[in-house]
N, CA, C and O atoms as a GROMACS GRO file, in nm:
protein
  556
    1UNK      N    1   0.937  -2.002  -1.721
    1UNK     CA    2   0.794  -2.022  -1.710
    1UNK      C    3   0.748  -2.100  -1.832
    1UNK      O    4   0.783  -2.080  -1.948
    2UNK      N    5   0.674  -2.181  -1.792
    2UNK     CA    6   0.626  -2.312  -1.907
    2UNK      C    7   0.514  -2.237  -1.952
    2UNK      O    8   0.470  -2.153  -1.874
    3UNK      N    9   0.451  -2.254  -2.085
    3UNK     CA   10   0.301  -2.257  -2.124
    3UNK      C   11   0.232  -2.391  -2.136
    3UNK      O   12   0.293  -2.487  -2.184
    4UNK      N   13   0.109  -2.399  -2.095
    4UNK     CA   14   0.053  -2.505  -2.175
    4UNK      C   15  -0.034  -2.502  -2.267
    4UNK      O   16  -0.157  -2.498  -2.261
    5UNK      N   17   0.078  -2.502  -2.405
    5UNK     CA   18   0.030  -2.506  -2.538
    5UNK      C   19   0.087  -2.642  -2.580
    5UNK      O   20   0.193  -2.698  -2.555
    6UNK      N   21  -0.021  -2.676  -2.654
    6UNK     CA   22  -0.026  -2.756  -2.751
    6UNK      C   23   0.052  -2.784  -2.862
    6UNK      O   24  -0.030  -2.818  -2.948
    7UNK      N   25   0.162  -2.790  -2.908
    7UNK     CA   26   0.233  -2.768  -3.014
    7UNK      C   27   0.238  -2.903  -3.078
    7UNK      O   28   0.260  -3.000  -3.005
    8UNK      N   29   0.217  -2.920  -3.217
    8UNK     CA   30   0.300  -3.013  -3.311
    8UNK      C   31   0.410  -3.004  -3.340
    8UNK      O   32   0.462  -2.898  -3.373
    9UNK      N   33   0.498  -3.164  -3.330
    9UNK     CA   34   0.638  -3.164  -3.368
    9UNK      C   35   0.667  -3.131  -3.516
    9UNK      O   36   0.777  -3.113  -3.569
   10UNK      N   37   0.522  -3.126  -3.582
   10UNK     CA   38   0.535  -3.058  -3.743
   10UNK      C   39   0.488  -2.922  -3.746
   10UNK      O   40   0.444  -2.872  -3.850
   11UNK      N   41   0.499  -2.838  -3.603
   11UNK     CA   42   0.460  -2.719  -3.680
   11UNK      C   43   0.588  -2.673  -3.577
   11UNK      O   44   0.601  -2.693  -3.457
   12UNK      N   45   0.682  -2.597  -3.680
   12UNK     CA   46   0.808  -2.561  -3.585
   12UNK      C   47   0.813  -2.397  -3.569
   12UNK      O   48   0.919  -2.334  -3.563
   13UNK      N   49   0.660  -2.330  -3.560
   13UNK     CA   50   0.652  -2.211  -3.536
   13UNK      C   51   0.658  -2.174  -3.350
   13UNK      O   52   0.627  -2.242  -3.252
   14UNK      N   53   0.701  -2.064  -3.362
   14UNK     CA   54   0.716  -2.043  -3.184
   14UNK      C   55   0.610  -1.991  -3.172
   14UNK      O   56   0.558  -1.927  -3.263
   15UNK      N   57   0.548  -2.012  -3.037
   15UNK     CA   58   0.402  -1.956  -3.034
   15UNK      C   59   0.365  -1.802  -3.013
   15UNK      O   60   0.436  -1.747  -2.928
   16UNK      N   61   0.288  -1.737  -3.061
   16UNK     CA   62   0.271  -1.598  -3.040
   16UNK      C   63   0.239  -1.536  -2.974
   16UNK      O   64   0.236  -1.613  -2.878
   17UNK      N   65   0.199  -1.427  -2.929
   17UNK     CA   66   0.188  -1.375  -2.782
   17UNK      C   67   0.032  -1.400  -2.773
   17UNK      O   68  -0.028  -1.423  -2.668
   18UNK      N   69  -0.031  -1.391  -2.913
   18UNK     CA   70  -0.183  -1.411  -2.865
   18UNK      C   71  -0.152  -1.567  -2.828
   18UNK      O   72  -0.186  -1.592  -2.712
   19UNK      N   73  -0.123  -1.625  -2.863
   19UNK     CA   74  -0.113  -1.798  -2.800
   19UNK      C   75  -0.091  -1.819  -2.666
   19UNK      O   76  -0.155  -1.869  -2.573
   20UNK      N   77   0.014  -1.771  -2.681
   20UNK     CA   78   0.075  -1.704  -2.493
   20UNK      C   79  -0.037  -1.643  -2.361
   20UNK      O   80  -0.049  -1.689  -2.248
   21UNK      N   81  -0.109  -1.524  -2.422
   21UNK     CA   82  -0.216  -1.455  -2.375
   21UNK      C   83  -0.296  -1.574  -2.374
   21UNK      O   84  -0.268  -1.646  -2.278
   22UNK      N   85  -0.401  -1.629  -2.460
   22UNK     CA   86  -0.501  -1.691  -2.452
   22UNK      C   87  -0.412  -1.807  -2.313
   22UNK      O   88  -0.435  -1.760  -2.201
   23UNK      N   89  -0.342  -1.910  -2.310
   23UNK     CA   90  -0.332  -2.021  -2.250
   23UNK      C   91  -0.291  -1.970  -2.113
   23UNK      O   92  -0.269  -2.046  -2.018
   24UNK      N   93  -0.279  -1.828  -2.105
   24UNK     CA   94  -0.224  -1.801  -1.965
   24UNK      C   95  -0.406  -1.761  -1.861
   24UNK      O   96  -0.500  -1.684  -1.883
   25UNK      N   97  -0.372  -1.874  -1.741
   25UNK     CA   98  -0.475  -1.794  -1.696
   25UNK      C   99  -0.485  -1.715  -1.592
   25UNK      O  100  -0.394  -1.632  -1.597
   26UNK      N  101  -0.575  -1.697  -1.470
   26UNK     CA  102  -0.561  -1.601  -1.345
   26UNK      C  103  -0.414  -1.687  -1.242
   26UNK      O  104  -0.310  -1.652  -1.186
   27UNK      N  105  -0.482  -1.800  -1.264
   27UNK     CA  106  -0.429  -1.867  -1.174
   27UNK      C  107  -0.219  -1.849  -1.202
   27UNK      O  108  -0.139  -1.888  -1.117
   28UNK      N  109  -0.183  -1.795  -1.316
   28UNK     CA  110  -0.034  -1.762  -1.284
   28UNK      C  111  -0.016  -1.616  -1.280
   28UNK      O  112   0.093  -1.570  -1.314
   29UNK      N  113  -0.113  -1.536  -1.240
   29UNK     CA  114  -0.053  -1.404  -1.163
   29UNK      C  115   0.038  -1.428  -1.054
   29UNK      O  116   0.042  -1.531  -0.987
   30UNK      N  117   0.108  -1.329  -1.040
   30UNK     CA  118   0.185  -1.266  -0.923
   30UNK      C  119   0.132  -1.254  -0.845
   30UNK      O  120   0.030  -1.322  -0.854
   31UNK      N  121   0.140  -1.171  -0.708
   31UNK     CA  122   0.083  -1.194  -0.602
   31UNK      C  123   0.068  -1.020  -0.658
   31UNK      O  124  -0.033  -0.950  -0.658
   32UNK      N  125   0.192  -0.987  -0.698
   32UNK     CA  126   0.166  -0.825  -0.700
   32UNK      C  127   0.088  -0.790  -0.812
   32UNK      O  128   0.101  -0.668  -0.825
   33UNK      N  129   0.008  -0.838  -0.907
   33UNK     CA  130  -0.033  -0.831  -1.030
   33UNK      C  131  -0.172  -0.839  -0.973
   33UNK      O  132  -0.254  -0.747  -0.972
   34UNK      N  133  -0.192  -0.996  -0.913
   34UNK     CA  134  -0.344  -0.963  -0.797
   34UNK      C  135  -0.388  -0.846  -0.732
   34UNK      O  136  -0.501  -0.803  -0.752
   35UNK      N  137  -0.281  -0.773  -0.632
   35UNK     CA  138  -0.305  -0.720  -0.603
   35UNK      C  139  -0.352  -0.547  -0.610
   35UNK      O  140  -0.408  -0.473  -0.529
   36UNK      N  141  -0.289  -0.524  -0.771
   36UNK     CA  142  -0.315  -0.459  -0.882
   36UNK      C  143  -0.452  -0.445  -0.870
   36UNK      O  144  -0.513  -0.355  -0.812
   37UNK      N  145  -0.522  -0.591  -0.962
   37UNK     CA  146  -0.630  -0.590  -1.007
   37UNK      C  147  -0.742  -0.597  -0.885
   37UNK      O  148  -0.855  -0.549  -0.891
   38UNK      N  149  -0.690  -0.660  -0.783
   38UNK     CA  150  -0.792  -0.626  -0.652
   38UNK      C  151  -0.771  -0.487  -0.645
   38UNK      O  152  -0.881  -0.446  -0.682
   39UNK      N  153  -0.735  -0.433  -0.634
   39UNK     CA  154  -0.727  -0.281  -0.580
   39UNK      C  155  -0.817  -0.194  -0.680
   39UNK      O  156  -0.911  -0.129  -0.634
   40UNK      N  157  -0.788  -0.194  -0.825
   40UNK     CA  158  -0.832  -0.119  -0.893
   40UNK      C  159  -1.017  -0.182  -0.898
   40UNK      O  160  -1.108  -0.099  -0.896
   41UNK      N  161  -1.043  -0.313  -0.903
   41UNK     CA  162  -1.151  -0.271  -0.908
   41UNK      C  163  -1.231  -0.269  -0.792
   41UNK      O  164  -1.352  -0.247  -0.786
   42UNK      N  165  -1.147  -0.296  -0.694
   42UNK     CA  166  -1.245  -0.255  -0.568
   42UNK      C  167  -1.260  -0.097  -0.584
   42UNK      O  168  -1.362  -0.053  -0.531
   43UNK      N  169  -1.187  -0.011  -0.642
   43UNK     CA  170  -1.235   0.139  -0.702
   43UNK      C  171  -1.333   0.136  -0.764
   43UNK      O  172  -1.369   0.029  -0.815
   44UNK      N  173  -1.404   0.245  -0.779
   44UNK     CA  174  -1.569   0.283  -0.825
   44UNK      C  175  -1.519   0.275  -0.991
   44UNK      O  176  -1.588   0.223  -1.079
   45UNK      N  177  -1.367   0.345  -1.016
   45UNK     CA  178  -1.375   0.340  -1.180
   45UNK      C  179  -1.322   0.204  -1.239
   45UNK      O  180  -1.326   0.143  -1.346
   46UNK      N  181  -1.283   0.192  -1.147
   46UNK     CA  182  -1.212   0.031  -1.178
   46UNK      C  183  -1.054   0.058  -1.205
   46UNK      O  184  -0.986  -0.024  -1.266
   47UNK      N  185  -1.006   0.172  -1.157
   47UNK     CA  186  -0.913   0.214  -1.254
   47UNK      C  187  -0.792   0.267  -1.049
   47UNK      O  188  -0.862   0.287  -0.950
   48UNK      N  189  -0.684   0.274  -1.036
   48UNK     CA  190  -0.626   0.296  -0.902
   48UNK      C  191  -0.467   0.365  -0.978
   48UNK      O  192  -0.404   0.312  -1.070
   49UNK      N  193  -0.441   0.459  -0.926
   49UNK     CA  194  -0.299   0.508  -0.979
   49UNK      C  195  -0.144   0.426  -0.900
   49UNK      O  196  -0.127   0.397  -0.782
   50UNK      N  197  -0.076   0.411  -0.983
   50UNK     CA  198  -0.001   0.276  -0.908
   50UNK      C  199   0.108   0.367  -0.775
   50UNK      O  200   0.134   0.292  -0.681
   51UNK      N  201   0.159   0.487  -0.763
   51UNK     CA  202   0.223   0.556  -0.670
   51UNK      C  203   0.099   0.535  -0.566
   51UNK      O  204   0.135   0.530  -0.448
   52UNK      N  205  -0.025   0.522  -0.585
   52UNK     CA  206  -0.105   0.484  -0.422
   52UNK      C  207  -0.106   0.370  -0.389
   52UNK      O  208  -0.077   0.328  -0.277
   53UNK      N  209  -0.140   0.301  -0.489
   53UNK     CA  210  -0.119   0.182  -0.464
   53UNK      C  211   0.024   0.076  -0.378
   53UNK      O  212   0.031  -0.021  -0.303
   54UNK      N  213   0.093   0.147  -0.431
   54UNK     CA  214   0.272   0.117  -0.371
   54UNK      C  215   0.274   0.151  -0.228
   54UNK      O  216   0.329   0.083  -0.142
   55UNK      N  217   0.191   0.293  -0.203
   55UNK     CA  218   0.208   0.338  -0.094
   55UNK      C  219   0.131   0.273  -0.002
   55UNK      O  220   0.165   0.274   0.116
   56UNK      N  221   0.018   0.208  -0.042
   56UNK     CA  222  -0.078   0.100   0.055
   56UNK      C  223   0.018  -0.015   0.076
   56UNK      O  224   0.002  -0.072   0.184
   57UNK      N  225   0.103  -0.056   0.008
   57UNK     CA  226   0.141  -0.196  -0.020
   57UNK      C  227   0.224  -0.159   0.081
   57UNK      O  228   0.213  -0.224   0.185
   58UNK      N  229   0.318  -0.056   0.077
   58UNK     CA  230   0.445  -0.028   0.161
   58UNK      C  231   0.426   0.025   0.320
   58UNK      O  232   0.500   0.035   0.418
   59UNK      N  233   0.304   0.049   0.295
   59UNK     CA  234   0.213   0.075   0.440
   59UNK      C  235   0.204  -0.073   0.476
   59UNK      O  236   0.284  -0.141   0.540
   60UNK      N  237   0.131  -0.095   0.441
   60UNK     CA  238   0.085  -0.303   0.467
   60UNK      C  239   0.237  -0.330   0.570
   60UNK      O  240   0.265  -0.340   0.689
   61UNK      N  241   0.309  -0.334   0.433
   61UNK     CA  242   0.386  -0.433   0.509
   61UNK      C  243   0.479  -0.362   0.594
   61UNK      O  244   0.561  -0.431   0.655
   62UNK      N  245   0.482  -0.242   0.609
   62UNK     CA  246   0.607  -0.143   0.744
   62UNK      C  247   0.780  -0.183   0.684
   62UNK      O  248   0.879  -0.239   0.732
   63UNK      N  249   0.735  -0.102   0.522
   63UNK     CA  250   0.831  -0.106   0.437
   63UNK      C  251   0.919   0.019   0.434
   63UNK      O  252   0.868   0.131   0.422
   64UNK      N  253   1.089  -0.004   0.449
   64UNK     CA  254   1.151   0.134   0.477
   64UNK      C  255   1.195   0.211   0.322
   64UNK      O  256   1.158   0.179   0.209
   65UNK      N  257   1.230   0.254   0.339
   65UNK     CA  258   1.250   0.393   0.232
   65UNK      C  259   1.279   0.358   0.033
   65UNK      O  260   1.237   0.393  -0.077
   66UNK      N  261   1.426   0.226   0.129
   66UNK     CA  262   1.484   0.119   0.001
   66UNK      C  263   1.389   0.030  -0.036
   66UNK      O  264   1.385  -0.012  -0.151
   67UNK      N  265   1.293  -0.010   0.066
   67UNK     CA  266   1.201  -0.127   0.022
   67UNK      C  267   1.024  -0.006  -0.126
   67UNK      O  268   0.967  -0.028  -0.233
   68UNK      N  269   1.026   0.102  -0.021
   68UNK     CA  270   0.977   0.125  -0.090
   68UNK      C  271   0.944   0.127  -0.231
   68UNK      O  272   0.845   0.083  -0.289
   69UNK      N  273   1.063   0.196  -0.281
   69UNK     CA  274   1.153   0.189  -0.420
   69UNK      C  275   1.155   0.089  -0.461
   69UNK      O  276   1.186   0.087  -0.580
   70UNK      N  277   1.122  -0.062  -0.391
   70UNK     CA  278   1.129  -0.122  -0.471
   70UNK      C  279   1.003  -0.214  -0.528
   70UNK      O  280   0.980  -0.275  -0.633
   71UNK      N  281   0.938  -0.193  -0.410
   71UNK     CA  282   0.774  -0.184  -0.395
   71UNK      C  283   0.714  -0.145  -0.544
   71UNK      O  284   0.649  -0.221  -0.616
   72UNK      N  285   0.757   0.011  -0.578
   72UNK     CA  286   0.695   0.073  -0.674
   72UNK      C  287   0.735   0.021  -0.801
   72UNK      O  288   0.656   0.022  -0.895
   73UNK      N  289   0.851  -0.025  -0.812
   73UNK     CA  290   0.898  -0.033  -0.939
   73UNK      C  291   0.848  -0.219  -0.988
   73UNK      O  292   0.833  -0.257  -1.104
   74UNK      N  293   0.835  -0.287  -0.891
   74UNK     CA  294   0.734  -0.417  -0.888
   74UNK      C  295   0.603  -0.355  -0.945
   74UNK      O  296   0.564  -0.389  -1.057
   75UNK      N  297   0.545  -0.279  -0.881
   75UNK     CA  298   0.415  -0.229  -0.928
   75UNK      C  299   0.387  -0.210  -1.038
   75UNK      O  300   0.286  -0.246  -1.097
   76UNK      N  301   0.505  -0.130  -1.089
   76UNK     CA  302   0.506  -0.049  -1.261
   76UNK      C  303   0.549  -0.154  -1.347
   76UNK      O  304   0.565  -0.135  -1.468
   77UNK      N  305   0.574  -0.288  -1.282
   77UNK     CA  306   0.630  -0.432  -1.380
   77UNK      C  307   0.494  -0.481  -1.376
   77UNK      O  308   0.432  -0.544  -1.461
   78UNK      N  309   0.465  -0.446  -1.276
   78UNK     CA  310   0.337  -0.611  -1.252
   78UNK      C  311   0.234  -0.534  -1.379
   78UNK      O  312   0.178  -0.604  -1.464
   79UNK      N  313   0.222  -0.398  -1.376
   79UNK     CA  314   0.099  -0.316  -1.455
   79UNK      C  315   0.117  -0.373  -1.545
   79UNK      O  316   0.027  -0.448  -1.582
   80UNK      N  317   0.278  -0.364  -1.646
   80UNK     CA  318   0.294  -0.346  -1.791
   80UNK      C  319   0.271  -0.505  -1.771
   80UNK      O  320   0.181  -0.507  -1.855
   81UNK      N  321   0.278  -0.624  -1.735
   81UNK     CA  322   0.219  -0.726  -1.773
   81UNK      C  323   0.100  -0.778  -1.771
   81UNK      O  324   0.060  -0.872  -1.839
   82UNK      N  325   0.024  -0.698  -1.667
   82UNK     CA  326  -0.132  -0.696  -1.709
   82UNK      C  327  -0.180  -0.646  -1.801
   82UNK      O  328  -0.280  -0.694  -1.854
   83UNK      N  329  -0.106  -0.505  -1.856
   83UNK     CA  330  -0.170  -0.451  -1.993
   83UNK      C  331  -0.132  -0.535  -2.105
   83UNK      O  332  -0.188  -0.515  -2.213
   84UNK      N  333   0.006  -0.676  -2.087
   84UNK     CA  334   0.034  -0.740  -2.196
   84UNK      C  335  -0.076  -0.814  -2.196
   84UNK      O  336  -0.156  -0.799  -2.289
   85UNK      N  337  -0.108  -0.927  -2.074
   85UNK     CA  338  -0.185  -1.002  -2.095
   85UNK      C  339  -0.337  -0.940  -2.136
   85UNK      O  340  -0.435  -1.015  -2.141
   86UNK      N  341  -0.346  -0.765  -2.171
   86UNK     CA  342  -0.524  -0.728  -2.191
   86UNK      C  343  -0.612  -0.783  -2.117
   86UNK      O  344  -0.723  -0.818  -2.156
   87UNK      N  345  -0.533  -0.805  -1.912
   87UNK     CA  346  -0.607  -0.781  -1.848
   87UNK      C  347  -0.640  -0.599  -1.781
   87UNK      O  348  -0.722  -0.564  -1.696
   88UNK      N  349  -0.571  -0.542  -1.837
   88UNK     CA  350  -0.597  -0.379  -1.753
   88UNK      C  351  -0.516  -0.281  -1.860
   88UNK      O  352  -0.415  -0.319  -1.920
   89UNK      N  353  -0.573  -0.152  -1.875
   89UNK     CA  354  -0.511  -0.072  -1.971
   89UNK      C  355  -0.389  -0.002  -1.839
   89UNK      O  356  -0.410   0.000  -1.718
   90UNK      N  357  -0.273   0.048  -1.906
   90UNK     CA  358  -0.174   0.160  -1.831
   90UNK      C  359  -0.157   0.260  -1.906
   90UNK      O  360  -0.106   0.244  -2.017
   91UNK      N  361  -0.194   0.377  -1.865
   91UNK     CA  362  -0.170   0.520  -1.896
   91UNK      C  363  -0.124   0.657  -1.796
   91UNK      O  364  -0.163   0.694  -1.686
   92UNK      N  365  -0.055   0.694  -1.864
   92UNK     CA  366  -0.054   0.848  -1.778
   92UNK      C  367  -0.136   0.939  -1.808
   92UNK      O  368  -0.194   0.954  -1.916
   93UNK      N  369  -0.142   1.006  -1.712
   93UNK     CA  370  -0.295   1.098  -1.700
   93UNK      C  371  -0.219   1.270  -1.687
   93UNK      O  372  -0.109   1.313  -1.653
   94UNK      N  373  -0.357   1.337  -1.736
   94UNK     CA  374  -0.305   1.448  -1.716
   94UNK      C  375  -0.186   1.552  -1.609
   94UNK      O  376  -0.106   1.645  -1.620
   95UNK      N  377  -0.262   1.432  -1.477
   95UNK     CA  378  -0.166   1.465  -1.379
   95UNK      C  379  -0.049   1.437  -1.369
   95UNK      O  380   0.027   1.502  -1.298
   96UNK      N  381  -0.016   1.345  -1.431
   96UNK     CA  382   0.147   1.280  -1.429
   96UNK      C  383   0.153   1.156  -1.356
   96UNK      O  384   0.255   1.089  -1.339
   97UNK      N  385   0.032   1.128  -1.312
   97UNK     CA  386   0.023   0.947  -1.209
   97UNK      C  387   0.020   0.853  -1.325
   97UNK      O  388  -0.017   0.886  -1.438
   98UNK      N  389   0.053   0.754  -1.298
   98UNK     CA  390   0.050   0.602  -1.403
   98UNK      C  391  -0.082   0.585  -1.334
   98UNK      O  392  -0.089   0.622  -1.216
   99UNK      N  393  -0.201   0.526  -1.398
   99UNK     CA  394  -0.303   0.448  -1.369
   99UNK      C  395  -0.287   0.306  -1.445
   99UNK      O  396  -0.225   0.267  -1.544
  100UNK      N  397  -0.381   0.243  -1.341
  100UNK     CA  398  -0.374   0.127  -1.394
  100UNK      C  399  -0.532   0.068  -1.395
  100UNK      O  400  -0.563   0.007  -1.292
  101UNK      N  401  -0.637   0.079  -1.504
  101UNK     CA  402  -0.762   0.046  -1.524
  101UNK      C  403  -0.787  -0.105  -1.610
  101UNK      O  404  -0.768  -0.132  -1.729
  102UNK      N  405  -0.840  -0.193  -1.490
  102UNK     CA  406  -0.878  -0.282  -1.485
  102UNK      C  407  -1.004  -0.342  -1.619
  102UNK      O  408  -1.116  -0.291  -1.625
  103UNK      N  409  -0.975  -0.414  -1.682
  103UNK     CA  410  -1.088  -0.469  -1.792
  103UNK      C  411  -1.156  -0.552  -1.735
  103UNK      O  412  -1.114  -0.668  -1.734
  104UNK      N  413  -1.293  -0.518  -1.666
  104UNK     CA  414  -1.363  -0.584  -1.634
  104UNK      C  415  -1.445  -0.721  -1.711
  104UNK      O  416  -1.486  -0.831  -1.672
  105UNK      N  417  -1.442  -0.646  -1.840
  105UNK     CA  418  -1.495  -0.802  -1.926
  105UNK      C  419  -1.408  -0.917  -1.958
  105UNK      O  420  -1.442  -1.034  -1.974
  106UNK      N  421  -1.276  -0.858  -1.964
  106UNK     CA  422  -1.142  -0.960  -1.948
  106UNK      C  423  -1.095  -1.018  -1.853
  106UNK      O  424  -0.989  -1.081  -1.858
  107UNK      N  425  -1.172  -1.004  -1.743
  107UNK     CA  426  -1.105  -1.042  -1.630
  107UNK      C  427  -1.258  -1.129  -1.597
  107UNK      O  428  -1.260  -1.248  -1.567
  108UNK      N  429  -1.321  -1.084  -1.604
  108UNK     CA  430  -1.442  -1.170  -1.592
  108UNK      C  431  -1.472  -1.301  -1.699
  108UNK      O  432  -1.542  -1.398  -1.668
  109UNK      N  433  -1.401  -1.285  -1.833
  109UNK     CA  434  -1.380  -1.430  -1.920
  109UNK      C  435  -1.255  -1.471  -1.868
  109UNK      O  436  -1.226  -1.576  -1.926
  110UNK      N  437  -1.160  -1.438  -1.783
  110UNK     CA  438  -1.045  -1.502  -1.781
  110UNK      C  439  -1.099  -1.607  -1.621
  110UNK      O  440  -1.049  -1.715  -1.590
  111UNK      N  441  -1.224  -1.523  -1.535
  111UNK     CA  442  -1.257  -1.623  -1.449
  111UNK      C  443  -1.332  -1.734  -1.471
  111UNK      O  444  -1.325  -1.842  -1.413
  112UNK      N  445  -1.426  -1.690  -1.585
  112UNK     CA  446  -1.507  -1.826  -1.645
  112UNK      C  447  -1.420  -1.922  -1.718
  112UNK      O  448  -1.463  -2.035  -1.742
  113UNK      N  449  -1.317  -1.889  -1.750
  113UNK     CA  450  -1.184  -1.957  -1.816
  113UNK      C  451  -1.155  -2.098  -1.723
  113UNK      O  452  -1.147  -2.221  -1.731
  114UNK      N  453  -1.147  -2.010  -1.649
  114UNK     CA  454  -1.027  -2.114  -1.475
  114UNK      C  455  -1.154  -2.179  -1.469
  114UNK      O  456  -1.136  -2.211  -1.586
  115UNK      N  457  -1.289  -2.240  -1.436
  115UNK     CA  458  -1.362  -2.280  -1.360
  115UNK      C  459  -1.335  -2.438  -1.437
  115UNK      O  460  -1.273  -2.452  -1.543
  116UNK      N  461  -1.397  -2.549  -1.358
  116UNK     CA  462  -1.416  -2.661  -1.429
  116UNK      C  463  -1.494  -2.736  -1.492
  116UNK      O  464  -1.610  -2.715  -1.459
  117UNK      N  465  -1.484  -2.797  -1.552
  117UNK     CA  466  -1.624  -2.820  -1.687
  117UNK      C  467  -1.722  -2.891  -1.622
  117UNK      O  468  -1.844  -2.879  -1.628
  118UNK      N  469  -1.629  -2.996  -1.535
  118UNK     CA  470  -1.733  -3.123  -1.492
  118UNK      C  471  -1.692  -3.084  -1.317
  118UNK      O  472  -1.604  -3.008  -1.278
  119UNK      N  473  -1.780  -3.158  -1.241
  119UNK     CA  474  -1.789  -3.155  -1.067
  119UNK      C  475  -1.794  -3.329  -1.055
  119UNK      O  476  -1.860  -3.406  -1.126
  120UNK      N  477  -1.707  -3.360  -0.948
  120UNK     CA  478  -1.673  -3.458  -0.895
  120UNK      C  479  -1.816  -3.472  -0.833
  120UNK      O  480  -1.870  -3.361  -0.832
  121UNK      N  481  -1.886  -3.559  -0.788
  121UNK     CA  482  -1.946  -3.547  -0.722
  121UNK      C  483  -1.980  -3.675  -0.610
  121UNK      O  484  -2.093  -3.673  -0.561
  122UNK      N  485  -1.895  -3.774  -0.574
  122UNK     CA  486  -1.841  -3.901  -0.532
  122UNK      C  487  -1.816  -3.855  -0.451
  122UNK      O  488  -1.744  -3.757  -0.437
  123UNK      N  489  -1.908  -3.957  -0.325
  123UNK     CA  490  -1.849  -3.932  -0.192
  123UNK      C  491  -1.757  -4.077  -0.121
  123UNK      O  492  -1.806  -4.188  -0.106
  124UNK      N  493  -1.612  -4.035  -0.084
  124UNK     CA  494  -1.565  -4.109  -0.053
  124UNK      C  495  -1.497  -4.067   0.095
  124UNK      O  496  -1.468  -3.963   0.155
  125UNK      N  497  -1.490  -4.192   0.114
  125UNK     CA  498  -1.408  -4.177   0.266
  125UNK      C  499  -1.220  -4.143   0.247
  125UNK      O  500  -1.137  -4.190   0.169
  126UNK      N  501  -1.211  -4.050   0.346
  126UNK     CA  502  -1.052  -3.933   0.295
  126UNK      C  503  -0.949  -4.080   0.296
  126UNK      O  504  -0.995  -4.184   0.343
  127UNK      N  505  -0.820  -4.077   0.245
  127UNK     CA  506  -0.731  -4.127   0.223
  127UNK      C  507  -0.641  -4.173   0.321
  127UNK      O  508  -0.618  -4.292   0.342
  128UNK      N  509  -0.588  -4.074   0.383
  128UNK     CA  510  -0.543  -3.975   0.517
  128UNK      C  511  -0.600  -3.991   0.627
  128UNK      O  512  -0.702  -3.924   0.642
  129UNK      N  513  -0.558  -4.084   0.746
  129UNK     CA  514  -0.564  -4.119   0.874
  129UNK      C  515  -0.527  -3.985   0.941
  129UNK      O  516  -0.411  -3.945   0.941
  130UNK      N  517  -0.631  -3.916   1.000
  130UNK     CA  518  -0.597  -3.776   1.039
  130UNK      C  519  -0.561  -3.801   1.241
  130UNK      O  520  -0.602  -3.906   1.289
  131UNK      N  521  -0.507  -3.726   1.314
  131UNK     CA  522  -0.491  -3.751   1.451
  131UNK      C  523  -0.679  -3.723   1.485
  131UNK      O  524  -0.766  -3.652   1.434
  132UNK      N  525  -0.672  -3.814   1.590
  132UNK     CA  526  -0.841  -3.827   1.657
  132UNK      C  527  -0.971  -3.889   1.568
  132UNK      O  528  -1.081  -3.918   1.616
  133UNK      N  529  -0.936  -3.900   1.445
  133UNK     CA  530  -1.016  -3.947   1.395
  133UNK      C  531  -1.007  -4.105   1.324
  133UNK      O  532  -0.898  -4.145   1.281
  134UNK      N  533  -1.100  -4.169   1.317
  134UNK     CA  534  -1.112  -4.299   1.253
  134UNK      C  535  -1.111  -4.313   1.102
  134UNK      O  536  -1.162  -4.419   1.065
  135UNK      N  537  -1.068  -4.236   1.009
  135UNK     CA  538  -1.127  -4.232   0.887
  135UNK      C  539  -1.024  -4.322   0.793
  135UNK      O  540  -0.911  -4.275   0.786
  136UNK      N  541  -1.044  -4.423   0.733
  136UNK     CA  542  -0.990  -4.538   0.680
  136UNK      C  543  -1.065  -4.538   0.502
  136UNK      O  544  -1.187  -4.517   0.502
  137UNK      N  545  -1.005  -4.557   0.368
  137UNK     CA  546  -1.027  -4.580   0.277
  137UNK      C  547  -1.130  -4.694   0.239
  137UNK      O  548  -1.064  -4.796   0.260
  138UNK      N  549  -1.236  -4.728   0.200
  138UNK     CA  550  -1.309  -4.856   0.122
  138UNK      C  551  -1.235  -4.931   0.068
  138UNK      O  552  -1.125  -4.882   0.042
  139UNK      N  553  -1.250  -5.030   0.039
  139UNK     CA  554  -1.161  -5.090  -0.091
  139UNK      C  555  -1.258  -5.143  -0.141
  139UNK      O  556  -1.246  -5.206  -0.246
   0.00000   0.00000   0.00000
């Protein structure tokens, strides 16, 4: 996995995890890391224990016993890299469940992050001769 950092060929330091953290954005989650953070904060605390979560996932997809197992243990990877990136805290709870609670203010600067500075706003005719339609480039 690439970052895109910035490095000088005169600075021969490796970059640090806050470097790492900051340049990483939503857009290289997992599918299972998404689905983490959708889950937990569609919860009232923002917060979803990951053994339910596994068990929705493994429901979803009409996952057998081996898949399960492996379901969960994706889950308990995808957490500990959301708590790297200080998008979501992981803890065990009195009960003995792993939770996984979502940082809503971190996840909400990591979406104002992704957006784009400037809007195209040029209307041109598509590129791409589509079937049934006439649509041809300007020159």
């Amino acid at each position: 996995m690439t970052f895109p950092l910035s490095l000088s060929p005169e600075d021969p330091r490796e970059p640090s995890s806050k470097d790492i953290i900051a340049a990483q954005s939503l857009t290289l989650l997992t599918s299972t890391e998404r689905t983490l953070l959708s889950l937990s904060l569609a919860q009232g605390g923002s917060k979803v224990s990951i053994a339910w979560a596994a068990k929705q996932e493994a429901h979803r997809r009409k996952a057998s016993e081996k898949e399960r197992h492996a379901i969960a243990v994706s889950f308990y990877r995808a957490a500990n890299r959301l708590a790297v990136r200080k998008l979501a805290k992981v803890y065990k709870a009195d009960d003995g469940l792993v939770w996984v609670e979502a940082d809503r203010a971190c996840v909400a600067d990591a979406i104002r992050a992704d957006r784009e500075t400037q809007f195209n706003l040029r209307k041109e005719l598509c590129e791409n001769q589509t079937e049934g339609s006439q649509c041809q480039k300007k020159s």
